[in-house]
N, C-alpha and C positions, 0 to 999 in steps of 0.2 A: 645306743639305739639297738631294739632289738631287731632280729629277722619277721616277726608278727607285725610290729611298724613300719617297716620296708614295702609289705603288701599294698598295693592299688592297682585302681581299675580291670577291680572284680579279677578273673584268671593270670593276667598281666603284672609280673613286679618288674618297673623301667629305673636303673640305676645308674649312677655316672659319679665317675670321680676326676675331678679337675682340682689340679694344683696350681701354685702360683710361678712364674718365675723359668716357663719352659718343661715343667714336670708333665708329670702323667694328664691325656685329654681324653678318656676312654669312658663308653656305655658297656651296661650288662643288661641283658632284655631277657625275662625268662617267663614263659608262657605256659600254663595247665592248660588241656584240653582232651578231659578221660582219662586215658591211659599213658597219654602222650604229654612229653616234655617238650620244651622247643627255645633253646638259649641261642640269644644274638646277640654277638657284641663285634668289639672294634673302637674306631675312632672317632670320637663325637662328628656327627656331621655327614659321616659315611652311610653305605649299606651297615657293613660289618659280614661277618661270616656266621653260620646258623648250624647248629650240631640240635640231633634228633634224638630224643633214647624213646623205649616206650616200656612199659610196664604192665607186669601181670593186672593190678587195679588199682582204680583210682586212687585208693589211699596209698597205696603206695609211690605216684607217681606227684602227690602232692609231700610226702613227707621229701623225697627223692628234691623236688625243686626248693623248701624252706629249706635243704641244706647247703644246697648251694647258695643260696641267695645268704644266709648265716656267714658263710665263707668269706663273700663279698663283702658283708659290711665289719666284719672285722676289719680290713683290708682298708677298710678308708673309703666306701661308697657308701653311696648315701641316693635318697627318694629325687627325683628331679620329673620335671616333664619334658617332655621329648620336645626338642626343634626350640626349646627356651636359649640352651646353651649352644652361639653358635659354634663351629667348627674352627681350629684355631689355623692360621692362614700357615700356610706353607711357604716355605724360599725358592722362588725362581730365578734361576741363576740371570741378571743383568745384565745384558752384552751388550757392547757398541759395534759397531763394522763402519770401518771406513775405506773409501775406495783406493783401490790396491795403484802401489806408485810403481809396479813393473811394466817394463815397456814392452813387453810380452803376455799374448798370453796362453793360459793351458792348453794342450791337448785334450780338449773335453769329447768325449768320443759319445756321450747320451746321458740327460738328464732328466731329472722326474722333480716335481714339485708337488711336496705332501701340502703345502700352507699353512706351515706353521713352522717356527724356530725349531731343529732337529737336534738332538745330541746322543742319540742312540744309532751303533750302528754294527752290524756282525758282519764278516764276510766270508765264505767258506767255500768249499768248490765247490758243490751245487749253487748255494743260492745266495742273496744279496737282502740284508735286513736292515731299514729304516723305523725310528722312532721317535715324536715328536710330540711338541708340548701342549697338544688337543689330546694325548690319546692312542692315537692311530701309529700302527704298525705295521708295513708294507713288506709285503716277500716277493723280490723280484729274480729273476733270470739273468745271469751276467749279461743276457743281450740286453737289458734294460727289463722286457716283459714281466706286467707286474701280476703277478700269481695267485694274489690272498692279500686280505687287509681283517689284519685284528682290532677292536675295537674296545680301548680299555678304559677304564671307569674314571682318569687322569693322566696328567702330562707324563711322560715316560723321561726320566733323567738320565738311565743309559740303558745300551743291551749288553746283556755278557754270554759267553759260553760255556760249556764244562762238558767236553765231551761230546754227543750228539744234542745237548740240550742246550735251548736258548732260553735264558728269563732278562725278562723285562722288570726293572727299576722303575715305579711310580711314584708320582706326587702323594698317593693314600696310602702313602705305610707299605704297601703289600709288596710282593714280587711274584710275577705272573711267568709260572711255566707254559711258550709257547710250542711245544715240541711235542702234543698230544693233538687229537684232532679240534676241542676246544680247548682254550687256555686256561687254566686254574692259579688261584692263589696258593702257590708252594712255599711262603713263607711272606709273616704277618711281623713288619718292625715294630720295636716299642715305642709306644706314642710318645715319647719327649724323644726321639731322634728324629731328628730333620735330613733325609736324607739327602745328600748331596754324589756319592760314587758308590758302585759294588765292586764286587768281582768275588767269581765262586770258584773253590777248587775243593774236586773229590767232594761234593755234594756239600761244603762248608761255605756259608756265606759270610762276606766280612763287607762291613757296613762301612761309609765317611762319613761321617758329619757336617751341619753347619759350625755346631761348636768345637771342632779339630776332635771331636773325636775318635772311637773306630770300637767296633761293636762284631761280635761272632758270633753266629748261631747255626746249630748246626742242622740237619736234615726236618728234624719233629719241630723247627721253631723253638728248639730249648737255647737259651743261652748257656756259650760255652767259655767267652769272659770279655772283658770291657776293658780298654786304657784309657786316659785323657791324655790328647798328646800337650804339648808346649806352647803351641798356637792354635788360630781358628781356622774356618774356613777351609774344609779339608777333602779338597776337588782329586784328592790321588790314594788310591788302594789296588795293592796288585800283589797276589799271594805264590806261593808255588811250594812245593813239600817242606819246605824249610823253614820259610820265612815268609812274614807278611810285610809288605810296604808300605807305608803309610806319610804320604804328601801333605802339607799343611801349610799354613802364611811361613810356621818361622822353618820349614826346611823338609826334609824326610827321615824320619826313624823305622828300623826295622824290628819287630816282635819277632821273637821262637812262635810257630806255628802254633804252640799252645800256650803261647801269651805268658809264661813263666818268666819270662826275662827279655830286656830291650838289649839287642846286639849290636846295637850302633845310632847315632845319629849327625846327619848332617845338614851346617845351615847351610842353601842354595842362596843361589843369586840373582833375590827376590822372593817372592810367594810363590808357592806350585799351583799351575793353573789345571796342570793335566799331569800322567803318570803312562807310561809301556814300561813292559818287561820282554827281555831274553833271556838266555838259560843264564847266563852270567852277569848278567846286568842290568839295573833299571834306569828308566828317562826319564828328567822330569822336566817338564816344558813351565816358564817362568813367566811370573808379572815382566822381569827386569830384561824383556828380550832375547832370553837364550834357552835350549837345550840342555841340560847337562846328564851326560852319562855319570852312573855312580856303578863300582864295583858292590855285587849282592854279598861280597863274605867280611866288605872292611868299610864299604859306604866312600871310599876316597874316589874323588872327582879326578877318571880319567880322560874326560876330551867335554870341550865346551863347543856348542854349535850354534853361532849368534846372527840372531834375525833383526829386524828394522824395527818390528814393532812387537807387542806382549805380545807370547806366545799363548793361545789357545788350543793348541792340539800337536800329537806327537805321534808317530810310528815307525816303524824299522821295516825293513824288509830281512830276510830270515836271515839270522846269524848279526845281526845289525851293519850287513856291507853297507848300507844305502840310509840314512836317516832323514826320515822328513818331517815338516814343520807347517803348522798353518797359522796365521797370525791375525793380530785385532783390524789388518787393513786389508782383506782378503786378499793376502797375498799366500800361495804354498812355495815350501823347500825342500832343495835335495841334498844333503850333505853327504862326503865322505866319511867314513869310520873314525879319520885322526880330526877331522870339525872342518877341513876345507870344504866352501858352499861352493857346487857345481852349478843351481839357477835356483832364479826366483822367478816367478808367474804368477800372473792375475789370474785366479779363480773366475771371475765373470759371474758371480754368483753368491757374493757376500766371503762371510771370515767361517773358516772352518772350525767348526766346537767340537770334530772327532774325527778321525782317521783311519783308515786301514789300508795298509799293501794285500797286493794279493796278481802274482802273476803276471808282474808286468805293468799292473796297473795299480793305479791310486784313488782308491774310494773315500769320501769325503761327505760330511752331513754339514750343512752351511746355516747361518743367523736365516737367512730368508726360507729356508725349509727345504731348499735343494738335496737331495742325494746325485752326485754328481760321477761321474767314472772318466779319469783320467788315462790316456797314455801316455805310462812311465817308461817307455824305454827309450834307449838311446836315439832310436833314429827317430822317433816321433818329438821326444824333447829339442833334439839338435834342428828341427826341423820348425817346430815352436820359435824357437831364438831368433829364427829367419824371417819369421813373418807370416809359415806357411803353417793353419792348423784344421783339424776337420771342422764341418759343419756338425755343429752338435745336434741330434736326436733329440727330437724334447717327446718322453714318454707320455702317454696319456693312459686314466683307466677305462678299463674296459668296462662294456657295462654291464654284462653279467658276473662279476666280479663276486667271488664269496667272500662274505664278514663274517667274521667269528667272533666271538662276547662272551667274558672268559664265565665259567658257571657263579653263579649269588645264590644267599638266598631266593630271591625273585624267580631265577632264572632255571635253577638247577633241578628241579623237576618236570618242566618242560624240557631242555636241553638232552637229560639222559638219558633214551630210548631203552625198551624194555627188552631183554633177551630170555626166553622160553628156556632155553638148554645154552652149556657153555660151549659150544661146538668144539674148534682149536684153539681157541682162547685159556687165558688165566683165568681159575677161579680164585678172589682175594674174599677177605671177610671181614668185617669191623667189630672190633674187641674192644672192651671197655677195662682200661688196667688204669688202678692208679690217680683217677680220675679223671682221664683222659682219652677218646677215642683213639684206638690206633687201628691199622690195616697191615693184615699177615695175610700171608700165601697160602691156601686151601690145596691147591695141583700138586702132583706130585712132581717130583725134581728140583725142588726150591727147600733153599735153607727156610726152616718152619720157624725158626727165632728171629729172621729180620723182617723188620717193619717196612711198607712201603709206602712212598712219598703219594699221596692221595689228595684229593680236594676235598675240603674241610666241610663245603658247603652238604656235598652227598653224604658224608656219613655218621650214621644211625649202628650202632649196638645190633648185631646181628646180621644185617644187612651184608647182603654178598652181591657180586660183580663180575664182569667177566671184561676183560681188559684183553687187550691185541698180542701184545708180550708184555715181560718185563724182562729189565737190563740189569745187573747189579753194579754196584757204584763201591769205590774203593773205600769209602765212608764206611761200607757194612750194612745198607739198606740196598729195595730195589726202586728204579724209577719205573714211571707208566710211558708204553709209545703206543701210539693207535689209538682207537676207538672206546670209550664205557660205555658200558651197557651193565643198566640193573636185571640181577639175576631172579626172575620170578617163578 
């Protein structure tokens, strides 16, 4: 088929290539309009994300779109109409909770219910970050107060950090940088990955799979390489300068950071439900009821830490003195370092599908949609055991509450308010290398060869910006903090 046969509905060529079998589910939309080009794609069923160029005249911005759309159908796309093909369904992860058999229960010190099952959670010394299967991602105040709620275009499967920045894990392929004043898609997974965990280190994100896979890409969305592991279902990845982790049904293997070579694997005892790391060691919490610490430089199982029922969630407290545990019957644990359990407690709240320590206390995202905050310390536990525990705080939203909605097409020229002069801001600028939009640093004081991490949606071939700061990242690119604004 040629590119001239590709052409319909007059300005508009709408393409899509769908395989059989879990393969590729992706549209290519590419629109003439004068001088202007305007390509949409993504994953069948989605928005998709929208890149702009414009051109000195029209023939040239019509010869400029038959070569991309050429591009495409060599590629294995083909003419389709839009909303024919539906979207192909997504894996939401399954969970049961059953009511917790401890004869105690937690020190719940304030809780918040987003209403919806949660498995995304950050916590950091400022602030407290909730994610759930509508969507919706809350930033709250360790006093509970909740701050901000993002508003994203599907279920959120986890939150991660990297440094000062949070991205959010979706049901639509993407991952949404929350750590700008709107959220942006800073990285778009390939349509036959079903994602199931992230985790980003030094600007690298490394993907789990339904099908045990595990997938890298690094800052621009390139991929940087792919494994299959040995089993399926692969709820654990956790990376750090060395090594990536990678949890799956039949155990955990560990990859060299650049995927050259597997340095170990081991079977666990059961399927891995969930994954932590410390500097020397990673957890991995099991179908078959247990914790297992593994050594990062030999993979050999040094302390087992066994619960009553499948373990859904795992965390340490720093240096892993303290390990704890949430389970399929909402009960949480506290283990010693050598695997002796100090208590078990009823959540009050469903089964924990994520964890985090943090100062004494134990944050928790629950099957019913709770974000729940714990006190973990001794006198408040010992005190728990007795009988005696606080009245829980149940948070509510406020009602002038700001929603944020991270830029789309649709959205992102409404969204990005216009700046006259670049006052103390960065001026960035979009280049066209390669066939690809990128974003360099225009200001003076910035390495001029690295590229920075941008929303795809905003940028246009020429097009300049003036952004709050940027940070540079050990990767070799910079990120955006603050406010965009188009430069006009």
């Amino acid at each position: 088929m040629s590119a001239a046969q590709a052409q319909q509905s007059g300005n508009t060529t709408y393409l899509e290539l769908s395989q059989e079998g879990g393969g590729a589910h992706k549209f290519y939309e590419v629109t003439v309009a004068g001088t202007t080009v305007s390509v949409r794609y993504g994953r069948i069923g989605a928005d998709g994300q929208c890149q702009t160029s414009t051109f000195p005249n029209p023939e040239k911005a019509k010869a400029a779109a038959a070569k991309k759309i050429a591009e495409k159908v060599r590629k294995g796309y083909a003419p389709a109409v839009r909303g024919q093909r539906a979207a192909r369904p997504v894996t939401r992860r399954q969970v049961t909770s059953a009511p917790s058999t401890a004869r105690a229960k937690a020190p719940v010190l304030w809780r918040f219910r987003t209403g919806a099952s949660a498995f995304g959670i950050h916590v950091d010394d400022e602030r407290c970050w909730v994610g759930n299967q509508n969507g919706d991602v809350y930033n709250l105040g360790h006093d509970g107060e909740v701050l901000a709620r993002y508003s994203l275009p599907d279920g959120v499967k986890c939150l991660v950090a990297d440094d000062f920045w949070i991205y959010a894990g979706c049901d639509d392929g993407s991952v949404y940088d929350l750590s700008a004043k709107v959220p942006f898609a800073a990285y778009d997974i390939a349509a036959s990955v079903d994602i199931f965990w992230l985790d980003i280190h030094a600007g690298v994100l490394h993907v789990a799979d339904r099908d045990g896979g595990l997938t890298v890409i690094d800052h621009e969305d390139e991929l940087q390489w792919s494994r299959n592991s040995s089993g399926e279902q692969a709820w654990m990845v956790r990376a750090d300068d060395r090594a990536v982790y990678h949890g799956h049904s039949r155990g955990v293997t560990a990859y060299a950071a650049d995927g050259t070579t597997q340095l170990w694997h081991t079977a666990t005892s059961g399927n891995v439900l969930f994954g932590w790391q410390e500097q020397h060691a990673v957890y991995a919490g099991t179908g078959r009821r247990v914790v297992q610490r593994l050594a990062k430089s030999t993979g050999a199982v040094e302390a087992t830490f066994a619960c009553d029922s499948a373990v859904y969630s795992c965390a340490t407290s720093p240096g892993g003195r303290y390990v704890f545990a949430g389970d399929s019957a909402s009960s949480v644990y506290c283990f010693a370092a050598d695997g002796t359990r100090l208590w078990k407690l009823g959540t009050g709240c469903g089964s924990a599908l994520s964890m985090q320590y943090h100062d004494e206390r134990l944050y928790i995202v629950t099957t019913d949609g709770t974000l729940a905050c714990i006190d973990a310390s001794e006198a408040a536990i010992s005190a728990a055991q007795s009988g005696t525990v606080p009245v829980a705080a149940d948070i509510k939203l406020a009602a002038a509450l700001p929603t944020y909605a991270p830029l789309t097409t649709a959205s992102s020229v409404a969204t990005v308010s216009a700046a006259p002069a670049p006052g103390s801001g960065v001026v960035v600028e979009c280049v066209e290398q390669g066939g690809r939009v990128r974003v360099r640093v225009v200001s003076d004081g910035y390495e001029p060869s690295w590229n920075v991490q941008f929303p795809r949606a905003i940028r246009e071939p020429g097009a300049r910006y003036v952004v709050d700061s940027l940070h540079s990242s050990r990767g070799g690119f910079y990120r955006v903090r603050g406010e965009i604004r188009r430069l006009v």
